[in-house]
C-alpha positions as CSV (number, residue, x, y, z in Angstrom):
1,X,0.0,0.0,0.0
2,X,3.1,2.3,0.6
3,X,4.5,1.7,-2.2
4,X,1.4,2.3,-4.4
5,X,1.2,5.4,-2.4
6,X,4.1,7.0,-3.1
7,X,4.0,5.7,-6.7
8,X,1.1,8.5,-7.0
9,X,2.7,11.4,-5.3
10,X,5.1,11.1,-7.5
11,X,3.2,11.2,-10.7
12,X,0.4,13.9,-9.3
13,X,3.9,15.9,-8.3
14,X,5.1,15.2,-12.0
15,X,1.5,16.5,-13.9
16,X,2.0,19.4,-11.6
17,X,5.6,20.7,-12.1
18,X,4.8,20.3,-16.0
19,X,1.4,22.1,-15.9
20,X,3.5,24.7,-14.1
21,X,6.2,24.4,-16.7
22,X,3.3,25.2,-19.3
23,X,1.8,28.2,-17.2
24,X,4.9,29.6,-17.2
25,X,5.3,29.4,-21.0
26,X,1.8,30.6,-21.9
27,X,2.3,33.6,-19.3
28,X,5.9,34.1,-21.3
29,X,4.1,34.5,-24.5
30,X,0.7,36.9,-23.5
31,X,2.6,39.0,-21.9
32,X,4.4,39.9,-24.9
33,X,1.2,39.9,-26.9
34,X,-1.6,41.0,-24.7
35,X,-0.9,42.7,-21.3
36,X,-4.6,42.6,-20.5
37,X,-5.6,38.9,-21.4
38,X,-1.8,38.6,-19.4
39,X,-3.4,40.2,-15.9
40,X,-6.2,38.0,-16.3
41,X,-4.3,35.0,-16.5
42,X,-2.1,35.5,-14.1
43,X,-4.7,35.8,-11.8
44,X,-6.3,32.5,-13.2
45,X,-3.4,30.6,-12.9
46,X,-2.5,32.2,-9.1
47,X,-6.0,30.5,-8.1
48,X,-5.3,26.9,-9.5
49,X,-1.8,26.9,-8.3
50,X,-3.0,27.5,-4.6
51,X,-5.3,25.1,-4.9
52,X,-2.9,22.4,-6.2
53,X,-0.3,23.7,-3.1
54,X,-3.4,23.0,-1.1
55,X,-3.5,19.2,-2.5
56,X,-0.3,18.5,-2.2
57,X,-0.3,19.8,1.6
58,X,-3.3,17.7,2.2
59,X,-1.6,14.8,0.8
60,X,1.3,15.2,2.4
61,X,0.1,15.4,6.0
62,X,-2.5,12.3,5.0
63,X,0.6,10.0,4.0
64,X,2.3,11.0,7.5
65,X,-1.0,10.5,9.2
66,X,-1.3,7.0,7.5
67,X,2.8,6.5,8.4
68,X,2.7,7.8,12.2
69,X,-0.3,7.4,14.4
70,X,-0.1,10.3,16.4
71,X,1.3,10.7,19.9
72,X,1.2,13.1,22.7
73,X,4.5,13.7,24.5
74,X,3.3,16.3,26.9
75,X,3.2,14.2,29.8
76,X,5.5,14.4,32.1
77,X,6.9,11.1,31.8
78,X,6.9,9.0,28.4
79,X,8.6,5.9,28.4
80,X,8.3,4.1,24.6
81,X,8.9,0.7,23.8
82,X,9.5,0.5,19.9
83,X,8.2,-1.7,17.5
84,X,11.6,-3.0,16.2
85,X,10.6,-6.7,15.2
86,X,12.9,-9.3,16.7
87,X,15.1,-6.7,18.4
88,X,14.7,-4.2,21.0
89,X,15.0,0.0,21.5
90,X,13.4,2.1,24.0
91,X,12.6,5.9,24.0
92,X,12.5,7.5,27.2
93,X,11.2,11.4,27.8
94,X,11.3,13.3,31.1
95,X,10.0,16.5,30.6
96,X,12.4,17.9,27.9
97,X,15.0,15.8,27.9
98,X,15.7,12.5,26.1
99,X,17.6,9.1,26.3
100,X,17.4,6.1,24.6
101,X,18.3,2.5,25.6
102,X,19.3,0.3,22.3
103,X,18.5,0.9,18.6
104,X,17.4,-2.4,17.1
105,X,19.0,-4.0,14.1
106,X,20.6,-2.9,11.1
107,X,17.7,-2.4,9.2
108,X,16.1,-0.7,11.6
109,X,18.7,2.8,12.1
110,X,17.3,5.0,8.9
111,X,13.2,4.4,9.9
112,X,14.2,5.2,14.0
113,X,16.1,8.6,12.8
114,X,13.2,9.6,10.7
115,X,10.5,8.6,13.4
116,X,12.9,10.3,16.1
117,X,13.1,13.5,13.6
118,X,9.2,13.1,12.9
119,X,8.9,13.5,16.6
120,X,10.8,16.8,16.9
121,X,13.9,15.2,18.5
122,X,17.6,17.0,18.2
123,X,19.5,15.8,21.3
124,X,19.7,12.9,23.7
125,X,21.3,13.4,27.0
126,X,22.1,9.7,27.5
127,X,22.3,6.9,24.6
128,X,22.9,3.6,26.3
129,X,23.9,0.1,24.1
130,X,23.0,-2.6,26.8
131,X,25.6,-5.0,25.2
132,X,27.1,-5.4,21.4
133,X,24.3,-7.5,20.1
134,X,23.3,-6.4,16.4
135,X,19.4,-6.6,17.3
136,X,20.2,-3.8,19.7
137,X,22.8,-1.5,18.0
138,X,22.4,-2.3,14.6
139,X,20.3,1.1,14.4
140,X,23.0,3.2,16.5
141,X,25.5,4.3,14.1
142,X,22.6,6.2,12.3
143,X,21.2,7.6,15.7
144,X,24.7,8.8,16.4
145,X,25.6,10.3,12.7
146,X,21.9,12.1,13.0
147,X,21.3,13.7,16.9
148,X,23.6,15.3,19.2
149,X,24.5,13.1,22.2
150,X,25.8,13.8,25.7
151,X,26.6,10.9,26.3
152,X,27.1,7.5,25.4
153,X,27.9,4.4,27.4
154,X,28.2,0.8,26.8
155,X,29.8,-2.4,28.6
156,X,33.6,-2.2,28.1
157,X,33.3,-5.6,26.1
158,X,34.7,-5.2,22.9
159,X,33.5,-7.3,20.0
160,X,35.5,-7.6,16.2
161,X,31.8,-7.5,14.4
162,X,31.0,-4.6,11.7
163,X,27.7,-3.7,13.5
164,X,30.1,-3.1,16.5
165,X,33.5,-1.3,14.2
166,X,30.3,0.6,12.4
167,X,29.0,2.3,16.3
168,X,32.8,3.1,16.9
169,X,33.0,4.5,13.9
170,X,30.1,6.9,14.1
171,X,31.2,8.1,17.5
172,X,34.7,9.1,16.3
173,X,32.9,10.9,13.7
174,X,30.7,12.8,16.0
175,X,34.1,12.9,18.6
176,X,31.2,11.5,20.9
177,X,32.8,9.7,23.8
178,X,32.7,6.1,24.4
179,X,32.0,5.5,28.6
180,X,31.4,2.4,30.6
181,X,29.0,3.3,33.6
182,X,29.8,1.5,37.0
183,X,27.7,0.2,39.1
184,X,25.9,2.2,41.4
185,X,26.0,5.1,39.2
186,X,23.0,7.4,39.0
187,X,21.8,10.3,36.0
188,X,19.5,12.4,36.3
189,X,16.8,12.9,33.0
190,X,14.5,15.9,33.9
191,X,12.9,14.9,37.2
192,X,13.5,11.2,36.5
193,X,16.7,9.1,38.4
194,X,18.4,6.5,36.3
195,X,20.5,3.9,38.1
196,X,22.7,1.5,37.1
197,X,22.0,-1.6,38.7
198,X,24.6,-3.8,36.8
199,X,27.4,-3.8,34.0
200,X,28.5,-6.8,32.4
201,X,31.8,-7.6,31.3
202,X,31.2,-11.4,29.9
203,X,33.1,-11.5,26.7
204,X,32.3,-15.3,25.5
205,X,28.6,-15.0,25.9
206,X,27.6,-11.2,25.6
207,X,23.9,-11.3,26.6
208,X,25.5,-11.1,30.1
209,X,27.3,-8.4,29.7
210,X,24.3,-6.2,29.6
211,X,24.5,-3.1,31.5
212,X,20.8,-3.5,33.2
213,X,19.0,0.2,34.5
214,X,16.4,1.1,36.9
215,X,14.5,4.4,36.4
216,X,12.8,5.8,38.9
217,X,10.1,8.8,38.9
218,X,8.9,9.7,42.1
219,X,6.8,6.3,42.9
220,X,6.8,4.8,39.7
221,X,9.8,2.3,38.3
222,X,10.5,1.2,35.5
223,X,13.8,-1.7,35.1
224,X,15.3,-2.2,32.0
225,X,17.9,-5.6,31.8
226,X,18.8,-5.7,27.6
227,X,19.5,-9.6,27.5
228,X,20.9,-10.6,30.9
229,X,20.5,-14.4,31.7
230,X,19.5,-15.7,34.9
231,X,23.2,-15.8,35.6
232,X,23.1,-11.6,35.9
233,X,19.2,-11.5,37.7
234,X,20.7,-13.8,40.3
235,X,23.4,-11.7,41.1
236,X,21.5,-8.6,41.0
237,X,18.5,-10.2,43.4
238,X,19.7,-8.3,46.4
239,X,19.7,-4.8,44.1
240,X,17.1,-2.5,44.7
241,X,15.5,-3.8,41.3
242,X,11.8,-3.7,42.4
243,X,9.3,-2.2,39.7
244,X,6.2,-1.4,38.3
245,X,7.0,-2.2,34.7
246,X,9.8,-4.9,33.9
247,X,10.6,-4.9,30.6
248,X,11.8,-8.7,30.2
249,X,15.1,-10.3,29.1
250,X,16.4,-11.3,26.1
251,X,13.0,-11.2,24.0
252,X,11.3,-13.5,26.5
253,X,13.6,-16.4,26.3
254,X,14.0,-18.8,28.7
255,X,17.4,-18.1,29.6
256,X,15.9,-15.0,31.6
257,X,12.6,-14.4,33.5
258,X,13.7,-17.0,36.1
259,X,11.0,-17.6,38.7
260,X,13.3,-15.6,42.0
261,X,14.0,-12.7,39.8
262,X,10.2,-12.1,38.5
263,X,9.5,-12.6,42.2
264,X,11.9,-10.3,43.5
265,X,11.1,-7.6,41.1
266,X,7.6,-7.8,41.7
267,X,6.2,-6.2,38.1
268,X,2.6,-5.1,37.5
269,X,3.3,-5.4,33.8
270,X,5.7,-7.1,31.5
271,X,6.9,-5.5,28.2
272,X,8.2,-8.0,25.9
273,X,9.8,-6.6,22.3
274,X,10.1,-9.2,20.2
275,X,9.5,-9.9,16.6
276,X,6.2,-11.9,14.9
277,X,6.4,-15.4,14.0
278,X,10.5,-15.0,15.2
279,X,12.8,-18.3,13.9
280,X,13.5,-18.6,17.8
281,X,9.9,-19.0,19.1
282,X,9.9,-15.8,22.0
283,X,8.6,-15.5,23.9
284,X,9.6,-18.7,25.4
285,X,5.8,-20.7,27.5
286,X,8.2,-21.1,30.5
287,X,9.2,-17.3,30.4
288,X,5.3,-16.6,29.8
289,X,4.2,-19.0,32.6
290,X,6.1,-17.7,35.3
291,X,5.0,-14.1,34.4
292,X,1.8,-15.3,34.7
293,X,2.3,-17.3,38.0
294,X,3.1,-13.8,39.5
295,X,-0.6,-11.9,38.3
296,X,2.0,-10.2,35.8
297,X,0.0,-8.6,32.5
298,X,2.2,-9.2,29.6
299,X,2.3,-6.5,26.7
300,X,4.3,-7.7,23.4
301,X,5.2,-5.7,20.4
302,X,4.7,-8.2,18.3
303,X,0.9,-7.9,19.0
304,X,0.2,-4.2,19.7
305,X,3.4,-2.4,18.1
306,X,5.0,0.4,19.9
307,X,3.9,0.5,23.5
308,X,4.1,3.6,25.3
309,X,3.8,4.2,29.2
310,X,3.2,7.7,30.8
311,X,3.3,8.8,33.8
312,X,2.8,11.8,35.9
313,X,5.0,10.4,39.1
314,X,2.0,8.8,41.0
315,X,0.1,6.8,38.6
316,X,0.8,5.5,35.0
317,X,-1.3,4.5,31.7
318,X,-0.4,2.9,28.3
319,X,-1.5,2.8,25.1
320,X,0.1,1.0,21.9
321,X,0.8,2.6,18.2
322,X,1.6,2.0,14.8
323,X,5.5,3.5,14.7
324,X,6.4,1.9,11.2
325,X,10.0,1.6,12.1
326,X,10.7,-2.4,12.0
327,X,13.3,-2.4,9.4
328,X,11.9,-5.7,8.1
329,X,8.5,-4.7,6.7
């Protein structure tokens, strides 16, 4: 449907720039004819082209309509979990300042800085990479080559892939700084507290050497783990990792989610971001039985898209949209 769309854009923009072309040379040749019949013209043509301008405006903002739902960042807290298919990126907003956790594949990057642009977006305080997984920094040399960033940290595990050398890359380009956070650390986001809970430095299996972050705004948490096993959540079950809203490990897999973690953390709701019909069957019935053991509601992109949480400190909603930023469709 997109691509029938655009298909006739561009030939309604082509019929216009040659009916302009063709005003343009009838005006050329009145005027040295007829200066009357030339006035007259002139204000003949001045009345079709604005209503033309007119069409194209309207379909313009009805192809952006169709491309973005629309979305309200006023609220004081706006915490986005993107459609990415099989891979994983979160937006976060507290009141006018933004940071962003992961940036899904490859073939996600160009749709996220469009969407990011679409939403008005310029500068990130914090850009975190939870671990050098493709499905969740394939997308961040393009955030990094498009917005200007504070800061940017990752685990100080250092992988040989091009997804990996392309991130470095962008960051030299941007003379952006490369940090490792410690644990314990805390940033501040508008009137939001971000802690780092842990930092992984597990070379041979890199899932664990997710850095995993707890936000906090004023009684409402969110906990954020990238893809840390049940290796990291058992070493971090004596953090202060409690929360409303969990968003779960490693696409729902059952090398995360185990039973003492879920229990510890204590969730309302689970966000899973994982990809439709995925090769590796996440979420995993184990992962999605214990969550459910625990009176945990499960939200999945994979079903509802994008899945965005606001909050104003005390209580918190969500609602899902279409985002059209999986780089796969």
């Amino acid at each position: 449907m997109a691509k029938k769309r655009r298909k006739k854009t561009k030939k309604f923009l082509k019929k216009f720039f040659i009916l302009v072309l063709i005003l343009l040379i009838t005006l050329m040749v009145t005027f040295f004819f007829d200066k009357k019949s030339f006035n007259k013209l002139t204000n003949n043509i001045m009345l079709e082209i604005n209503k033309i301008t007119s069409k194209i405006e309207n379909t313009i903002k009805k192809y952006i309509k169709e491309k973005y739902d629309n979305i309200d960042l006023s609220d004081e807290l706006t915490v986005m979990y993107l459609d990415v298919g099989q891979a994983e990126s979160v937006l976060i907003k507290s009141q006018d300042e933004y940071m962003l956790i992961d940036a899904g594949n490859n073939k996600d990057g160009e749709k996220i800085v469009k969407y990011f642009k679409y939403l008005g977006i310029t500068d990130f305080k914090y850009v975190f990479g939870t671990h050098a997984h493709e499905d969740h920094i394939g997308g961040m040399d393009d955030v990094i080559l498009n917005f200007n960033i504070e800061h940017f940290y990752m685990s100080d595990v250092i992988t040989t892939t091009k997804t990996f050398e392309d991130v470095l890359d962008a960051l030299e380009e941007k003379q952006v700084k490369f940090e490792t956070p410690k644990i314990d650390d805390e940033f501040s986001l508008g009137d939001a507290n971000i802690k780092v809970i842990y930092v992984g430095n597990d070379s041979e299996n890199l899932n664990n050497s997710s850095i995993v972050l707890k936000l906090t705004y004023k009684n409402i948490r969110f906990l954020f783990t990238g893809d840390a096993e049940s290796s990291v959540e058992k070493t971090i079950l004596d953090k202060d990792i409690q929360a409303d809203i969990l968003k779960v490990g490693h696409h729902g897999s059952s090398t995360s989610s185990s039973e003492k973690f879920i229990k510890n953390v204590s969730p309302s709701y689970a966000i899973i971001s994982v990809g439709k019909d995925n090769s590796y069957k996440h979420p995993n019935k184990k992962t999605l039985n214990t969550l459910d053991k625990y009176n945990v509601k499960v939200l999945r992109t994979d079903e509802l898209g994008t899945i965005i949480f606001t909050s104003d400190g005390t209580q918190f909603n969500y609602t899902n949209i279409n985002t059209n930023i999986d780089g796969d469709k």
